[in-house]
Biopython code that builds the backbone (N, CA, C, O; Angstrom):
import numpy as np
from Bio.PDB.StructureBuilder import StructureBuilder

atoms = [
    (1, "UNK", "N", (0.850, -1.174, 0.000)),
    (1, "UNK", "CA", (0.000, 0.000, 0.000)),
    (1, "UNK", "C", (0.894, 1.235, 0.000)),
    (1, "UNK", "O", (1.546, 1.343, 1.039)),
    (2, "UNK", "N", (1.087, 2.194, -0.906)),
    (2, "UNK", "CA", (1.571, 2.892, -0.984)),
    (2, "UNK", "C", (1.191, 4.475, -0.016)),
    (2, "UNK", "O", (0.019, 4.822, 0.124)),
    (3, "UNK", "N", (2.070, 5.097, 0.433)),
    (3, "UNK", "CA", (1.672, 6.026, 1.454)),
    (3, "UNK", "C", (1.749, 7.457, 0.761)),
    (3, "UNK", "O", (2.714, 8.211, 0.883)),
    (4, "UNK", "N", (0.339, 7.795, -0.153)),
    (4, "UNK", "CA", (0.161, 8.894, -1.288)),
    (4, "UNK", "C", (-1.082, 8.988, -1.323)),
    (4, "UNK", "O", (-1.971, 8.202, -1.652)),
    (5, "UNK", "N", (-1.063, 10.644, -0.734)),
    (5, "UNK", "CA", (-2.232, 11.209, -0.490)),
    (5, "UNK", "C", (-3.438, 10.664, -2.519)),
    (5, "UNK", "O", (-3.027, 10.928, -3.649)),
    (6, "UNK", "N", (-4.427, 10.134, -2.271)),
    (6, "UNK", "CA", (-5.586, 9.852, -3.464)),
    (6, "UNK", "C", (-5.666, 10.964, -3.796)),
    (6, "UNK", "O", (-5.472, 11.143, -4.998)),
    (7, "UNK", "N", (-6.006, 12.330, -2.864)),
    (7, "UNK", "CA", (-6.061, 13.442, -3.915)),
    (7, "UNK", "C", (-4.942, 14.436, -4.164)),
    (7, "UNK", "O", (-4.449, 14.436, -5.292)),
    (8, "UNK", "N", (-4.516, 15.215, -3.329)),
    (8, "UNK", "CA", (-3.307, 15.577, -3.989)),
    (8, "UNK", "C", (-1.838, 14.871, -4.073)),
    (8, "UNK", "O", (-0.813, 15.451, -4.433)),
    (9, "UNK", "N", (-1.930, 13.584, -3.695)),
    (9, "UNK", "CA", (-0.337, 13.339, -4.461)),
    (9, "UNK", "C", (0.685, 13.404, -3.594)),
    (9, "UNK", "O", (1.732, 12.790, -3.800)),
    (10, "UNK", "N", (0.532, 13.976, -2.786)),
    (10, "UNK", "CA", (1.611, 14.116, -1.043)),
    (10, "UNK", "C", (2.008, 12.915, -0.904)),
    (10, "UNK", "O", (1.205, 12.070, -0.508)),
    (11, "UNK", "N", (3.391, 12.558, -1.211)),
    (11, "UNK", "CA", (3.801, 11.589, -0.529)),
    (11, "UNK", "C", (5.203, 11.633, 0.706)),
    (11, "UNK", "O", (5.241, 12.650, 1.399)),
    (12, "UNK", "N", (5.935, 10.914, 0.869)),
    (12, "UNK", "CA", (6.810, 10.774, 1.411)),
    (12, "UNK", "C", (7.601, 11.670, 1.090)),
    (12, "UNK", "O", (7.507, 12.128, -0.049)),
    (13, "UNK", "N", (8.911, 12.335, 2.273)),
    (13, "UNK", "CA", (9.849, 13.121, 1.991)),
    (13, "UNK", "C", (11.018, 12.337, 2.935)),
    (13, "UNK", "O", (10.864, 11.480, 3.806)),
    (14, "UNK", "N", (12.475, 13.093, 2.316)),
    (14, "UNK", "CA", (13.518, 12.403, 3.328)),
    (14, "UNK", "C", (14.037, 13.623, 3.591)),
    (14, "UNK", "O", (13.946, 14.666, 2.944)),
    (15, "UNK", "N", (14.950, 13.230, 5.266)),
    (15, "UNK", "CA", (15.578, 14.495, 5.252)),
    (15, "UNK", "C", (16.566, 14.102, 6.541)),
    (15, "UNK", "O", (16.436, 12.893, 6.738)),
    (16, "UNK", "N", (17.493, 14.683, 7.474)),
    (16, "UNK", "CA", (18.463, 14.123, 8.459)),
    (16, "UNK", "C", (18.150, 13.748, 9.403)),
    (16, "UNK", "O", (18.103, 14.856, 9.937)),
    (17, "UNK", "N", (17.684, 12.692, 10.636)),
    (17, "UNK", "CA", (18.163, 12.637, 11.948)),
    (17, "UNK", "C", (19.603, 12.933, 12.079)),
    (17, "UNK", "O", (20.464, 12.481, 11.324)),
    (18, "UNK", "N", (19.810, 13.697, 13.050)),
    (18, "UNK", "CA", (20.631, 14.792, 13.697)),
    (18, "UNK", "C", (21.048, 14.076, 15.019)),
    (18, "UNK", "O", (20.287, 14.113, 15.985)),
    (19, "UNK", "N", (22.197, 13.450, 15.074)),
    (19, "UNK", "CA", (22.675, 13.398, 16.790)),
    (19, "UNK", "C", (23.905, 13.930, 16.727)),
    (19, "UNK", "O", (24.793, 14.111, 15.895)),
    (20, "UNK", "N", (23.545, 14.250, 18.582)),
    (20, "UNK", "CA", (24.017, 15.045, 18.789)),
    (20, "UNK", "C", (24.929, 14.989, 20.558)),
    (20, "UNK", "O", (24.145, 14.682, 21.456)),
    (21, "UNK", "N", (26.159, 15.206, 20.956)),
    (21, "UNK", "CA", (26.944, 14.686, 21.724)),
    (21, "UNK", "C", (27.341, 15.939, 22.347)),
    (21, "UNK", "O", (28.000, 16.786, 21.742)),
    (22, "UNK", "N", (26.908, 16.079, 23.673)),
    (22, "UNK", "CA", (27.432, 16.501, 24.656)),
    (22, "UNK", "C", (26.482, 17.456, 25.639)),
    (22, "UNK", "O", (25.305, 17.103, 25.570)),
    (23, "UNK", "N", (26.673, 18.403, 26.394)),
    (23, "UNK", "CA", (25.496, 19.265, 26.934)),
    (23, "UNK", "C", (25.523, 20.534, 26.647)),
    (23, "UNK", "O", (26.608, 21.100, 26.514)),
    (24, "UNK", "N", (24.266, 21.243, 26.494)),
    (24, "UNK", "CA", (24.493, 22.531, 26.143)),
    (24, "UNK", "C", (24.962, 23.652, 26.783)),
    (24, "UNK", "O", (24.959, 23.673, 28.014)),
    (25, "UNK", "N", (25.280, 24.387, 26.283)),
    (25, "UNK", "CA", (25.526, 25.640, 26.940)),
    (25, "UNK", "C", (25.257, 26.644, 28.223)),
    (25, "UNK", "O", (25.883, 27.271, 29.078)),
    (26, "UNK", "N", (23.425, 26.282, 27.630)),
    (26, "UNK", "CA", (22.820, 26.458, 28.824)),
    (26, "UNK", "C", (22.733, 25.882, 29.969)),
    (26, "UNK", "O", (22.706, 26.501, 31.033)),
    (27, "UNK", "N", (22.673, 24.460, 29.842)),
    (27, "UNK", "CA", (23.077, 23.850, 30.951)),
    (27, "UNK", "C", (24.598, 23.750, 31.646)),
    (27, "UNK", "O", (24.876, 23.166, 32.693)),
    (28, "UNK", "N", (25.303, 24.327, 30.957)),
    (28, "UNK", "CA", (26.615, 24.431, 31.809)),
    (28, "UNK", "C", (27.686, 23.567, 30.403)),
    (28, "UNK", "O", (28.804, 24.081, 30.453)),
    (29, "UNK", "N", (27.658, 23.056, 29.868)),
    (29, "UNK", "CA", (28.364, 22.246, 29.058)),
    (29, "UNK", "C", (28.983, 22.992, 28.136)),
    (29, "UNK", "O", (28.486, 24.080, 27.843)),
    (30, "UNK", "N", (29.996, 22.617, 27.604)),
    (30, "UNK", "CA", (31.103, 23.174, 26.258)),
    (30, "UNK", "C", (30.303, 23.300, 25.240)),
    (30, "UNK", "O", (30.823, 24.099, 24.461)),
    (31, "UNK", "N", (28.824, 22.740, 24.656)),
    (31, "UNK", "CA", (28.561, 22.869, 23.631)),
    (31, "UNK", "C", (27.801, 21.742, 22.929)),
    (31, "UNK", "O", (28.483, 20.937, 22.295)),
    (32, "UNK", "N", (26.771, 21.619, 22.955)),
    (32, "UNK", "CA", (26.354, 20.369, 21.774)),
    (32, "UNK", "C", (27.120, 20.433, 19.723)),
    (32, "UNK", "O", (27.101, 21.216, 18.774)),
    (33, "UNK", "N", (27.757, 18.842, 20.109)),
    (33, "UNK", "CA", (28.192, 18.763, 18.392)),
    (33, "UNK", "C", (27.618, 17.607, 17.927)),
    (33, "UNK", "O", (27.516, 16.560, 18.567)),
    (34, "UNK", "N", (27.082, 17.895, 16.316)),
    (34, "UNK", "CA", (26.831, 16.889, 15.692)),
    (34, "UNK", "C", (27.656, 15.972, 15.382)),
    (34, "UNK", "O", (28.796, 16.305, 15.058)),
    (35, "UNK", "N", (27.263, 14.530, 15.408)),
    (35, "UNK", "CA", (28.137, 13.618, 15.640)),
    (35, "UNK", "C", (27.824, 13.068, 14.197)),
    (35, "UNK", "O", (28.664, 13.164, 13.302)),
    (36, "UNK", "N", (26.888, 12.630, 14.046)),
    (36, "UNK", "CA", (26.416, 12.199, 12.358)),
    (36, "UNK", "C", (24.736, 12.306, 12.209)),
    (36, "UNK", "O", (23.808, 12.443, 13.006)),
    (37, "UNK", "N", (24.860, 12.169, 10.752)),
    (37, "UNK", "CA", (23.809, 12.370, 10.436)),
    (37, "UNK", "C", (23.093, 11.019, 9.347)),
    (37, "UNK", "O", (23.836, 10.157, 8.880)),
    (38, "UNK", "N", (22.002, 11.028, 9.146)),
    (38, "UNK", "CA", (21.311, 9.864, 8.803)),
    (38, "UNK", "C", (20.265, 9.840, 8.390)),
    (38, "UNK", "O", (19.402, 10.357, 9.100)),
    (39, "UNK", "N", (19.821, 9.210, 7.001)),
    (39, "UNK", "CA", (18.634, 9.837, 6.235)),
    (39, "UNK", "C", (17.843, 9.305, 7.271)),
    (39, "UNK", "O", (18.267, 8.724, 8.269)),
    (40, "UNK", "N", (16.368, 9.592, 6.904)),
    (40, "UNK", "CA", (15.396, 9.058, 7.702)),
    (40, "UNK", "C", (13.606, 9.456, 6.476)),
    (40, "UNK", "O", (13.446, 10.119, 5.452)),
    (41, "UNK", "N", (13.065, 8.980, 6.974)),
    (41, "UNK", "CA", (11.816, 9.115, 6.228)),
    (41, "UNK", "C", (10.564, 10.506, 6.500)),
    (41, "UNK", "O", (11.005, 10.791, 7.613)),
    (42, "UNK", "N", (9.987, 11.005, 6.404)),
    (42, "UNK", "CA", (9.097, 11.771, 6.889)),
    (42, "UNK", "C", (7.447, 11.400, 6.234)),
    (42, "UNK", "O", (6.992, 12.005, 5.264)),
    (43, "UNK", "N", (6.804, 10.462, 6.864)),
    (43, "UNK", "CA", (5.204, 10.542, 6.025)),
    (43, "UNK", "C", (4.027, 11.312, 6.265)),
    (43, "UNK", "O", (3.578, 11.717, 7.338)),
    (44, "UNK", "N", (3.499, 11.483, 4.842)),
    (44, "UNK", "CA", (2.175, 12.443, 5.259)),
    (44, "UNK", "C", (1.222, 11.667, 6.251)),
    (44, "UNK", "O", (1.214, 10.450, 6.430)),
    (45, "UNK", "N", (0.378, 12.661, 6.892)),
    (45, "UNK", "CA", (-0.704, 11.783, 8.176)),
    (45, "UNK", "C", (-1.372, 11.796, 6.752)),
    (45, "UNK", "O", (-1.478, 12.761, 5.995)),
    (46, "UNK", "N", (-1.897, 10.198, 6.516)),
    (46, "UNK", "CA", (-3.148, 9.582, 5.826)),
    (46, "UNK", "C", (-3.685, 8.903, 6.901)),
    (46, "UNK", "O", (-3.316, 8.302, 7.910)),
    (47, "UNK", "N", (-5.096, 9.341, 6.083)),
    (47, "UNK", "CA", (-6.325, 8.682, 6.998)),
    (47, "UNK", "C", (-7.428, 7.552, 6.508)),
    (47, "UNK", "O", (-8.552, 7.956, 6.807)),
    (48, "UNK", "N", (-7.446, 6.934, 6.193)),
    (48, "UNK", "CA", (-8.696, 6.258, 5.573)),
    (48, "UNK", "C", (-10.041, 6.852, 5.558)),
    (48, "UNK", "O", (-10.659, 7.058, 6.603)),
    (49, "UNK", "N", (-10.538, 7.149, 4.309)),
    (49, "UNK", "CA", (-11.824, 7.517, 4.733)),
    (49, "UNK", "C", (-12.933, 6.790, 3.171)),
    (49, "UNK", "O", (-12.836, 6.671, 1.950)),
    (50, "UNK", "N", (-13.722, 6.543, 4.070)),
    (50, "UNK", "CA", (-14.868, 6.013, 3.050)),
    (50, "UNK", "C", (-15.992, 7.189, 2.586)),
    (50, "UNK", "O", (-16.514, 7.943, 3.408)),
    (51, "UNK", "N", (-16.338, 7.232, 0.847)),
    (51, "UNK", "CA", (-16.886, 8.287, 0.650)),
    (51, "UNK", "C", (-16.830, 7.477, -0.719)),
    (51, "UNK", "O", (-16.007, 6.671, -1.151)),
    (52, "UNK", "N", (-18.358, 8.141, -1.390)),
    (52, "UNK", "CA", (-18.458, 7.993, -2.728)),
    (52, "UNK", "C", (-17.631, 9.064, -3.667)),
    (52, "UNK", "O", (-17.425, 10.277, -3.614)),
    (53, "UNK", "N", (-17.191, 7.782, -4.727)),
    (53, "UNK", "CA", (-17.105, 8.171, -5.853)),
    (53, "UNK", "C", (-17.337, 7.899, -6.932)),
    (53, "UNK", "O", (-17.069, 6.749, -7.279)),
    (54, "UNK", "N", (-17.819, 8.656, -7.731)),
    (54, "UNK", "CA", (-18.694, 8.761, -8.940)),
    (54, "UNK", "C", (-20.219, 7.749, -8.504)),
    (54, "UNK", "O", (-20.645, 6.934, -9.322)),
    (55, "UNK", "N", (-20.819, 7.924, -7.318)),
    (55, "UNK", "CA", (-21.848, 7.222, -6.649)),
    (55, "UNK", "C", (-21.834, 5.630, -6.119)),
    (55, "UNK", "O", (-22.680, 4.884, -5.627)),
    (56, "UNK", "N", (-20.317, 5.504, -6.507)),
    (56, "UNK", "CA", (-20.223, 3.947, -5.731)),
    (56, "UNK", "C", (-19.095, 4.852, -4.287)),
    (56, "UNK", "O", (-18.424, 5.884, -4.299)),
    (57, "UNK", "N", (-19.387, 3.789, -3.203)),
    (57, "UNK", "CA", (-18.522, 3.768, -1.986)),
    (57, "UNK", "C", (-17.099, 3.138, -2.433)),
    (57, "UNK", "O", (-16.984, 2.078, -3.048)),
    (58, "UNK", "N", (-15.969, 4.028, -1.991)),
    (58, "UNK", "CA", (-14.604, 3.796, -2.091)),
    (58, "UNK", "C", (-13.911, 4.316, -0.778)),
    (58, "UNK", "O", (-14.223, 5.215, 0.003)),
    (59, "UNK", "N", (-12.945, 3.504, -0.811)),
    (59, "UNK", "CA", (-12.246, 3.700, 0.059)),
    (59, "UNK", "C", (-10.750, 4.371, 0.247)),
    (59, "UNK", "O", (-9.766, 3.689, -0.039)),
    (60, "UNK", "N", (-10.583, 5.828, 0.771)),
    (60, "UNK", "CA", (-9.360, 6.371, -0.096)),
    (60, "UNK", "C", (-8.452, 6.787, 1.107)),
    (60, "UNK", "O", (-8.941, 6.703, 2.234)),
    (61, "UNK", "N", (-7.275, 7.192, 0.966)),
    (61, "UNK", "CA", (-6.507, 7.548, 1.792)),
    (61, "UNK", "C", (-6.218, 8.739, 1.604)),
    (61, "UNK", "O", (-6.204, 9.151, 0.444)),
    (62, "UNK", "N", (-5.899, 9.646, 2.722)),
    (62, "UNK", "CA", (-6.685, 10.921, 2.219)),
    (62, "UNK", "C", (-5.655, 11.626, 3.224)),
    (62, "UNK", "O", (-5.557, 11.145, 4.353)),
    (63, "UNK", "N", (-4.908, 12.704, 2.886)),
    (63, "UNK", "CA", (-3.575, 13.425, 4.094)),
    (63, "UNK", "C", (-4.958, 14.293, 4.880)),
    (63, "UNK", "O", (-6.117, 14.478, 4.509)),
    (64, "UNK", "N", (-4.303, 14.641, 5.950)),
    (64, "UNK", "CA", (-5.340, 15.555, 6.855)),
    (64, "UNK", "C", (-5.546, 17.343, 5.976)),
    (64, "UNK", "O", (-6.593, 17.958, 5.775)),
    (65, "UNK", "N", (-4.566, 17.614, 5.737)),
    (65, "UNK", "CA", (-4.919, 18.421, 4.845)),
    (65, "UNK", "C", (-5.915, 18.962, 4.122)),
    (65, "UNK", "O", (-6.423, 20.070, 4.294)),
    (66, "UNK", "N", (-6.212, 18.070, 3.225)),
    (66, "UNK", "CA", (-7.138, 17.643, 2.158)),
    (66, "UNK", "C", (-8.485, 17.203, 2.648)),
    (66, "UNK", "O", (-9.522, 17.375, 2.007)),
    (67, "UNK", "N", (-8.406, 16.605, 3.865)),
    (67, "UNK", "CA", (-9.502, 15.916, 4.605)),
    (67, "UNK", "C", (-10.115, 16.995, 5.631)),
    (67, "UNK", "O", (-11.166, 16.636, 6.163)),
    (68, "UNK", "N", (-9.425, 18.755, 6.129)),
    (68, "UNK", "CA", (-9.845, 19.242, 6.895)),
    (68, "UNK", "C", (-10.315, 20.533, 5.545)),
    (68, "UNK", "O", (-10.840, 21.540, 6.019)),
    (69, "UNK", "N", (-10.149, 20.520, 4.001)),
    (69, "UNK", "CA", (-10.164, 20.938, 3.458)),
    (69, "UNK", "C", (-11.403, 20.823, 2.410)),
    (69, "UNK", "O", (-11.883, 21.643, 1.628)),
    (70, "UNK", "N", (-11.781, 19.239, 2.763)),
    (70, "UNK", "CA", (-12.676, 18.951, 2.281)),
    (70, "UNK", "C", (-12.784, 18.715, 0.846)),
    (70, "UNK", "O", (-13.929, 18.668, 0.396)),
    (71, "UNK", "N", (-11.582, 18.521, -0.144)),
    (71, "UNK", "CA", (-11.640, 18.475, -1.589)),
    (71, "UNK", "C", (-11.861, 17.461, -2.484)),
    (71, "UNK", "O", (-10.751, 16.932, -2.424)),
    (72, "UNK", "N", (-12.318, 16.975, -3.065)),
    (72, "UNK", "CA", (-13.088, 16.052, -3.858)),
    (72, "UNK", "C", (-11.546, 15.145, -4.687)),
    (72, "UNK", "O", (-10.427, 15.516, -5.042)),
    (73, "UNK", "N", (-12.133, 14.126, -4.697)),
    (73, "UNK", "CA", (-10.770, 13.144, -5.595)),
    (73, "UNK", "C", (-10.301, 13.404, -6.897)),
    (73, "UNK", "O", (-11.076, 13.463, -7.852)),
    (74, "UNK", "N", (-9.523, 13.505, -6.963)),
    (74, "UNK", "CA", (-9.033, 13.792, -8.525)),
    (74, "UNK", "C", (-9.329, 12.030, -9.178)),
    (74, "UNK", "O", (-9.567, 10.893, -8.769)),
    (75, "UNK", "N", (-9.111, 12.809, -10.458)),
    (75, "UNK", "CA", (-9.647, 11.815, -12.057)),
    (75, "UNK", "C", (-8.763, 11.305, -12.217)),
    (75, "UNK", "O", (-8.660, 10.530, -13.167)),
]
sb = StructureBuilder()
sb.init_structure("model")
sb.init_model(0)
sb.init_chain("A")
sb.init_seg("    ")
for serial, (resi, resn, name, xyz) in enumerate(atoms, 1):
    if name == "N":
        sb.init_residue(resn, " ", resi, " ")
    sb.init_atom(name, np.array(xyz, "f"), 0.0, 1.0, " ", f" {name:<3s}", serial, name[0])
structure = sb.get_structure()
C-alpha cells in the first residue's frame, strides 16, 4: 500500500536525523556537536476515509490536509 495522499499526491519526503553529543551551553556544558547524520523518512498523516465516488462507496486515503479541506478526488 503505498503512502500517497488519493487526492493531492503528497507523498513521502527524506531528510536528516541529527545526533548530537554533549550538553548545552545552557546547561553548563562546552557545547552540543553533531556527531552524524542519517537519512530518515518523513510521512504524510493519511487517513482512511470512506466516501463515494462517482456514486459507488470507495475507500481512499486521504492526508489531513485535504480531509480538513474537504476536496473532492481527482480523475
Amino acid at each position: 500500500m503505498s503512502r500517497v495522499c488519493d487526492i493531492c499526491g503528497k507523498g513521502p519526503l527524506t531528510a536528516n536525523a541529527i545526533s548530537r553529543r554533549g550538553n548545552p551551553k545552557k546547561k553548563g556544558g562546552a557545547g552540543s556537536r553533531v556527531v552524524k547524520r542519517t537519512r530518515r523518512r518523513q510521512y504524510p498523516n493519511l487517513q482512511t476515509v470512506r466516501t463515494a465516488v462517482n456514486g459507488r462507496p470507495c475507500t481512499l486515503r486521504v492526508c489531513t490536509k485535504c480531509l480538513k479541506k474537504g476536496l473532492p478526488p481527482r480523475s
